[in-house]
C-alpha positions as CSV (number, residue, x, y, z in Angstrom):
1,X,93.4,91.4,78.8
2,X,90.4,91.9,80.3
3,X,88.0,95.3,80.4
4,X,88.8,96.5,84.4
5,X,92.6,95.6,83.6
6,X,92.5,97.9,80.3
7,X,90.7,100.6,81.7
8,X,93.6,100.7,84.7
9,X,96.1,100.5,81.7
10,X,94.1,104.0,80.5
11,X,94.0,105.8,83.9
12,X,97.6,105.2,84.7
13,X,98.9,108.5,84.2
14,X,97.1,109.1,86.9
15,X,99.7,107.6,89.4
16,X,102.3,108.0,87.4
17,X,105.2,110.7,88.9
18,X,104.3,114.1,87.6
19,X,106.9,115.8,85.1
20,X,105.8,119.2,86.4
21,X,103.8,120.4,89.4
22,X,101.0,118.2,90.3
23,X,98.3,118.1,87.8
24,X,96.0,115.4,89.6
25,X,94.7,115.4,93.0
26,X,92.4,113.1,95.5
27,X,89.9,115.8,96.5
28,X,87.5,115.1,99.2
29,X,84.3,116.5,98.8
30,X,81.2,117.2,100.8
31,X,78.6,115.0,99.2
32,X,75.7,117.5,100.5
33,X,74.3,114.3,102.8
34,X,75.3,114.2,106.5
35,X,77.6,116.0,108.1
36,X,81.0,115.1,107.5
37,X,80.1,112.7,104.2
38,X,82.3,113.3,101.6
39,X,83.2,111.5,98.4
40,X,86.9,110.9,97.1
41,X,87.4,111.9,93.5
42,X,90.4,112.5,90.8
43,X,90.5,116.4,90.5
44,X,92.6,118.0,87.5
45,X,93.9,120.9,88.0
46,X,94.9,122.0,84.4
47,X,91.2,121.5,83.6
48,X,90.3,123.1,86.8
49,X,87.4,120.1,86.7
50,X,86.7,117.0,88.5
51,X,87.9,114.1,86.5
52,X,85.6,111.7,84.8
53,X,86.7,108.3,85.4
54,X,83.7,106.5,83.6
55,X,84.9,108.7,80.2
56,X,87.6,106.5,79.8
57,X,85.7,103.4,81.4
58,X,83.2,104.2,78.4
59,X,85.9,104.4,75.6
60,X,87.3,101.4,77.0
61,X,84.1,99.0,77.2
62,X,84.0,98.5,80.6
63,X,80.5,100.9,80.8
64,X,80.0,102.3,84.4
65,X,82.5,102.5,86.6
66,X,82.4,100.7,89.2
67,X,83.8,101.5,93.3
68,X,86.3,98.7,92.8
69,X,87.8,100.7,89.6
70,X,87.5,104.2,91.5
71,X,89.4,102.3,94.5
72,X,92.3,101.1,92.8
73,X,93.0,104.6,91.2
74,X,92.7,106.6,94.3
75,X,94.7,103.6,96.0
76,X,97.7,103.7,93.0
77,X,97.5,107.1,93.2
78,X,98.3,107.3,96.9
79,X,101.1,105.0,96.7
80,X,102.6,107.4,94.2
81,X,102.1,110.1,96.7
82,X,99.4,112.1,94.9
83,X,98.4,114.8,96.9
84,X,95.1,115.3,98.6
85,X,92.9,117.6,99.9
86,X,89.3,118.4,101.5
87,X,89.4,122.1,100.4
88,X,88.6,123.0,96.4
89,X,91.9,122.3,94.9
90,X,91.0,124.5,91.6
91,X,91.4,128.1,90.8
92,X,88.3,130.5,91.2
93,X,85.6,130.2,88.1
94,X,84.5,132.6,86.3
């Protein structure tokens, strides 16, 4: 098995159909460049933090993650129907 499959193997909950209400969602946020750039990342909402792909990516081997990792999560995830949003999908901090 090779490092990119392993680390998909890791990140599969991901996709997987939720047991309760939706823990993980495709956010879309403003990158702070042009108008109307935005970036597409993993948001967990028990956390109430952006995911960190490249932790697991780390623990795996496979180092940094690349757009070609991030892409096949956020593209497994959509096919599981993981919701997603532009507006902050978390609950106030503080």
């Amino acid at each position: 098995m090779n490092v990119r499959t392993d680390t998909l193997e890791r990140l599969a909950p991901l996709w997987e159909a939720p047991d309760a209400p939706t823990r993980w969602v495709i956010w879309h946020r403003a990158t702070g460049g042009s108008v109307g750039s935005f970036e597409s990342v993993v948001f967990d909402r028990e956390l109430n933090i952006p995911f960190d792909i490249a932790d697991i990516a780390d623990a795996s081997g496979a180092g940094d993650v690349d757009d070609v990792v991030l892409g096949e999560v956020i593209r497994r995830m959509r096919e599981a129907g993981a919701p997603e949003t532009d507006a902050y999908p978390g609950r106030p901090c503080g």
